[in-house]
Backbone as JSON Lines, residues from 0, in Angstrom:
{"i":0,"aa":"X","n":[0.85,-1.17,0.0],"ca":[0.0,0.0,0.0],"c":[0.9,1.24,0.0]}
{"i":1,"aa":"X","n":[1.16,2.08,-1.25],"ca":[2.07,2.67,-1.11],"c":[2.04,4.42,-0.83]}
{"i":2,"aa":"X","n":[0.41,4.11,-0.06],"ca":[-0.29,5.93,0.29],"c":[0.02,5.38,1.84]}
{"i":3,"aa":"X","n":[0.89,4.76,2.68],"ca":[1.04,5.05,4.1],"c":[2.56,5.65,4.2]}
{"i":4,"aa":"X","n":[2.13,6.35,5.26],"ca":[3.49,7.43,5.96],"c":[3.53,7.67,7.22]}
{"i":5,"aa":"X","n":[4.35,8.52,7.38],"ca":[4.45,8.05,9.03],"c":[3.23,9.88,9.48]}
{"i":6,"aa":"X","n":[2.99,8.99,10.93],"ca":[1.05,9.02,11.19],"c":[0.08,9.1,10.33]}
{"i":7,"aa":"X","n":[0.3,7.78,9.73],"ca":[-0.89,7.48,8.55],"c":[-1.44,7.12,10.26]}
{"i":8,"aa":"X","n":[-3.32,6.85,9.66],"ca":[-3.96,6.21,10.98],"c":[-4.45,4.96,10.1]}
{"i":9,"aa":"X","n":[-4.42,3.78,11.17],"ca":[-4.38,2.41,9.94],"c":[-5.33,1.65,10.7]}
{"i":10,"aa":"X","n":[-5.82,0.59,10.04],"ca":[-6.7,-0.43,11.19],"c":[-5.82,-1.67,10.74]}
{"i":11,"aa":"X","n":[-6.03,-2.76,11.54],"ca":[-5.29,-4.09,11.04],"c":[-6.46,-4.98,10.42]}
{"i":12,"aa":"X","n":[-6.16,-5.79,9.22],"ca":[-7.02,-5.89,8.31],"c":[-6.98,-7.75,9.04]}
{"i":13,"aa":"X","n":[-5.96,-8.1,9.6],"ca":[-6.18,-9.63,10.19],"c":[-5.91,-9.68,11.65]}
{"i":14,"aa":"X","n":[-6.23,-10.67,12.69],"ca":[-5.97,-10.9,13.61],"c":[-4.6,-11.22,14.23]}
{"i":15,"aa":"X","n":[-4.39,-10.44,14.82],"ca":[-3.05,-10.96,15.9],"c":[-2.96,-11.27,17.41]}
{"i":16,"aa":"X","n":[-3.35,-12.83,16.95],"ca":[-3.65,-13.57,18.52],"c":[-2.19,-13.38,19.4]}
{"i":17,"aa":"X","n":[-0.71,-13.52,18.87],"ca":[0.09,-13.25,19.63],"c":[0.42,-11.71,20.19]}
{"i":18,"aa":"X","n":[0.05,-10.58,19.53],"ca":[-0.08,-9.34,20.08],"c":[-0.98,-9.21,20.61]}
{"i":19,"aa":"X","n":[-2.18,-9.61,20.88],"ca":[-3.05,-9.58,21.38],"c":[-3.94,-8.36,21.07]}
{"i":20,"aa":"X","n":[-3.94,-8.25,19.33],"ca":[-4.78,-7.44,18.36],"c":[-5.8,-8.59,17.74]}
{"i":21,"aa":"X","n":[-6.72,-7.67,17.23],"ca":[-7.7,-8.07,16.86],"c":[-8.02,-7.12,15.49]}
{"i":22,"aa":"X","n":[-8.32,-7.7,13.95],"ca":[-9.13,-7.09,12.84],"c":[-9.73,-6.23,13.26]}
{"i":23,"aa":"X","n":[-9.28,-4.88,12.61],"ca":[-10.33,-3.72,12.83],"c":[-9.61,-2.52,13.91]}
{"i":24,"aa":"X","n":[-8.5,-3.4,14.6],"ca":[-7.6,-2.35,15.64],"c":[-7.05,-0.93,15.04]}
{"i":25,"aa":"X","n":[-7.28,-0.32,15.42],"ca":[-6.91,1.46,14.83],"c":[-5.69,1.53,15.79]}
{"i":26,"aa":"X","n":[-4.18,1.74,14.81],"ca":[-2.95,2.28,15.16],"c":[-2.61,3.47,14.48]}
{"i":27,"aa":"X","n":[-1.33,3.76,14.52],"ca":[-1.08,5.04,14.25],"c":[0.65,4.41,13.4]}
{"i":28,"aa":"X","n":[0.44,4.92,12.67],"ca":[2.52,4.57,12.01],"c":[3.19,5.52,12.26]}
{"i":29,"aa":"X","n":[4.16,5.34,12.86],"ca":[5.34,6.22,13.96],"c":[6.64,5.96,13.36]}
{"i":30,"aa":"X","n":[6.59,5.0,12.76],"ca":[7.9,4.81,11.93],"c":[7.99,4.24,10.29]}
{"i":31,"aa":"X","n":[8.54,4.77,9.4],"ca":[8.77,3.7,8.48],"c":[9.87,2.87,8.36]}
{"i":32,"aa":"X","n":[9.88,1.94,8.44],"ca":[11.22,0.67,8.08],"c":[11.68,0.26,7.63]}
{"i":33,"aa":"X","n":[10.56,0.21,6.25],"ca":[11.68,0.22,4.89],"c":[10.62,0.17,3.9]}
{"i":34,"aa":"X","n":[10.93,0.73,2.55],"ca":[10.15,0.96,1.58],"c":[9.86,-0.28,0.94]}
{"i":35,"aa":"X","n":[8.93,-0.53,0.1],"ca":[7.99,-1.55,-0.54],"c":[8.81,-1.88,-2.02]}
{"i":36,"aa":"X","n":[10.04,-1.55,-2.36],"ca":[10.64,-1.58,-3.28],"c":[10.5,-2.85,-4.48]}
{"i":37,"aa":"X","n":[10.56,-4.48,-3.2],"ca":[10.04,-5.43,-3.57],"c":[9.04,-6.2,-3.37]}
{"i":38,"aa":"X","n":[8.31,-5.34,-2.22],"ca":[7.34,-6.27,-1.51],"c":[6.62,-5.02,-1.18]}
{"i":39,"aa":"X","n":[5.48,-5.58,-0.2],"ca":[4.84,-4.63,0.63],"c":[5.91,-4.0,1.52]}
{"i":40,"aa":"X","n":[5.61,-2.7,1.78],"ca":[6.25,-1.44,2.81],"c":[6.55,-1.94,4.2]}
{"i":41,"aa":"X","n":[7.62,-1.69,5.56],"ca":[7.76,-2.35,6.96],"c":[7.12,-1.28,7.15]}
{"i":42,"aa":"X","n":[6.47,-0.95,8.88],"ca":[6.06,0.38,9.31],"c":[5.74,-0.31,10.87]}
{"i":43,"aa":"X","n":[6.74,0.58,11.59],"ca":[6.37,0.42,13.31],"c":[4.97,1.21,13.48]}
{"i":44,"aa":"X","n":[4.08,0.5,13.65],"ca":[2.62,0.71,14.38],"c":[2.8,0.91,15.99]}
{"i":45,"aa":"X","n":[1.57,2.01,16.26],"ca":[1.86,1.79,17.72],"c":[0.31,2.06,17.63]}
{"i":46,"aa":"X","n":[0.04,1.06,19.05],"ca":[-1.59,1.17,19.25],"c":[-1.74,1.59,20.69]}
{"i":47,"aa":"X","n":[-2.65,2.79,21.22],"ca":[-3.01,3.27,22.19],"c":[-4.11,3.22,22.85]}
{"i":48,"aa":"X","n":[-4.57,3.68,24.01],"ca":[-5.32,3.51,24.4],"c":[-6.22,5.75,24.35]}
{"i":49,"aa":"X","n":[-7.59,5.61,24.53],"ca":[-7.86,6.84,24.15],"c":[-7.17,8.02,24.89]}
{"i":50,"aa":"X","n":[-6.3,7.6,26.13],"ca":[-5.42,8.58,26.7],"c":[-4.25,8.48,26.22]}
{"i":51,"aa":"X","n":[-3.84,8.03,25.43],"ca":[-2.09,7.98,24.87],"c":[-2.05,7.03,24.93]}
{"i":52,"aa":"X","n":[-1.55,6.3,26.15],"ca":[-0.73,5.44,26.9],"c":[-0.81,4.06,25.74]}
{"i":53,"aa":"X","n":[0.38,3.62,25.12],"ca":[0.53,2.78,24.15],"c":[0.29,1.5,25.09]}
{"i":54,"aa":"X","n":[0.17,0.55,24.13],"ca":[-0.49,-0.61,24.19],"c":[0.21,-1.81,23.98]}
{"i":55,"aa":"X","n":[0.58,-1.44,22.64],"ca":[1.34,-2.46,21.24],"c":[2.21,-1.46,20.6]}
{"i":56,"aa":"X","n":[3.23,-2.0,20.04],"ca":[4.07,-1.27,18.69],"c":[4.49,-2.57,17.94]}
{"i":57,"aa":"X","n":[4.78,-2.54,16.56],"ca":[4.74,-3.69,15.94],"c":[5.39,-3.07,14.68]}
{"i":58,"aa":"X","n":[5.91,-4.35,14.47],"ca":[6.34,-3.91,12.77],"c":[5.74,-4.66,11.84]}
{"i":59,"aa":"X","n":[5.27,-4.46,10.88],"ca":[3.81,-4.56,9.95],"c":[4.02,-4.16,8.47]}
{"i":60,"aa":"X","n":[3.88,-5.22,7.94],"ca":[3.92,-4.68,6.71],"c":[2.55,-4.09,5.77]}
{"i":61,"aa":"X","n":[2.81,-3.46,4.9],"ca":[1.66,-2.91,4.52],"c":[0.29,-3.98,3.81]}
{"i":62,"aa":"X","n":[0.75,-4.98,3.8],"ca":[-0.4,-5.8,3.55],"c":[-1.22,-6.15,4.81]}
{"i":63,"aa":"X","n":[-0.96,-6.2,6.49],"ca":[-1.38,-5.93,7.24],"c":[-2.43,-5.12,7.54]}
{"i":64,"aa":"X","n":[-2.53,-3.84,6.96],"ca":[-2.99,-2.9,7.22],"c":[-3.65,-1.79,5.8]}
{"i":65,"aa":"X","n":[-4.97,-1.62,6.97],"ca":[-6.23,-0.39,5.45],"c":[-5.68,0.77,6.22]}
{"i":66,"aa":"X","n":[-4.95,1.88,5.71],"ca":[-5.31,3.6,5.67],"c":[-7.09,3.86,6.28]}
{"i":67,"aa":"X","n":[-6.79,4.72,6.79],"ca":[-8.24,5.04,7.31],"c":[-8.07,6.77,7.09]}
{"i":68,"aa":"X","n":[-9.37,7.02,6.55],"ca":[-9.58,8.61,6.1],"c":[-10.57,9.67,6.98]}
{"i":69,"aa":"X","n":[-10.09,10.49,7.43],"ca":[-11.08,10.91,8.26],"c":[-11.59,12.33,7.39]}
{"i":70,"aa":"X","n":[-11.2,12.04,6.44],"ca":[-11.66,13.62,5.28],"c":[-12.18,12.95,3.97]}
{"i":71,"aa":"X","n":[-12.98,13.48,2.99],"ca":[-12.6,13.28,1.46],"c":[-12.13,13.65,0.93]}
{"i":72,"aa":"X","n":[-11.33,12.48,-0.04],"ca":[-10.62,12.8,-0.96],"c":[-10.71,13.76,-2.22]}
{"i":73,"aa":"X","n":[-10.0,14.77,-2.67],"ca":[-10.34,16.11,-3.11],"c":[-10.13,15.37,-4.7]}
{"i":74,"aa":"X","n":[-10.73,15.87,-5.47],"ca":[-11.17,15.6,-6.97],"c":[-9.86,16.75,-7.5]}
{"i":75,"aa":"X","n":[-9.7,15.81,-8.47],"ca":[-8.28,16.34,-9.36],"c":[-9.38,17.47,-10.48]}
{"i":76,"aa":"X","n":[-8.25,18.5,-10.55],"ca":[-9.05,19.82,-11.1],"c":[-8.79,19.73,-12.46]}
């Protein structure tokens, strides 16, 4: 997915029984790790709770994870 950057806001698109995430989790990307050159993109995720206080951080590749939009997208002029 090559529209994430760092504080894209992302959800996780599968379950992670060993992080103890779940499909649908809303993180934040705090880091990138390495570009998608051959593959999908790395990106340190960090997941919080609604006061800050982190949760999880993870490294994730972009097939992991949907972009989430909190605006619309503006029409090319």
């Amino acid at each position: 997915m090559a529209d994430l950057e760092l504080l894209s806001v992302v959800a996780l698109i599968r379950d992670m029984p060993d992080a103890r995430l779940v499909r649908g989790q809303v993180g934040t990307v705090v880091e990138v790790l390495g570009p998608g050159v051959f593959g999908p993109g790395v990106f340190e995720v960090e997941f919080s709770y609604d006061n800050g206080r982190t949760y999880a951080s993870l490294a994730l590749t972009a097939d992991d994870l949907l972009r989430l939009h909190h605006e619309p997208l503006h029409e090319a002029a």
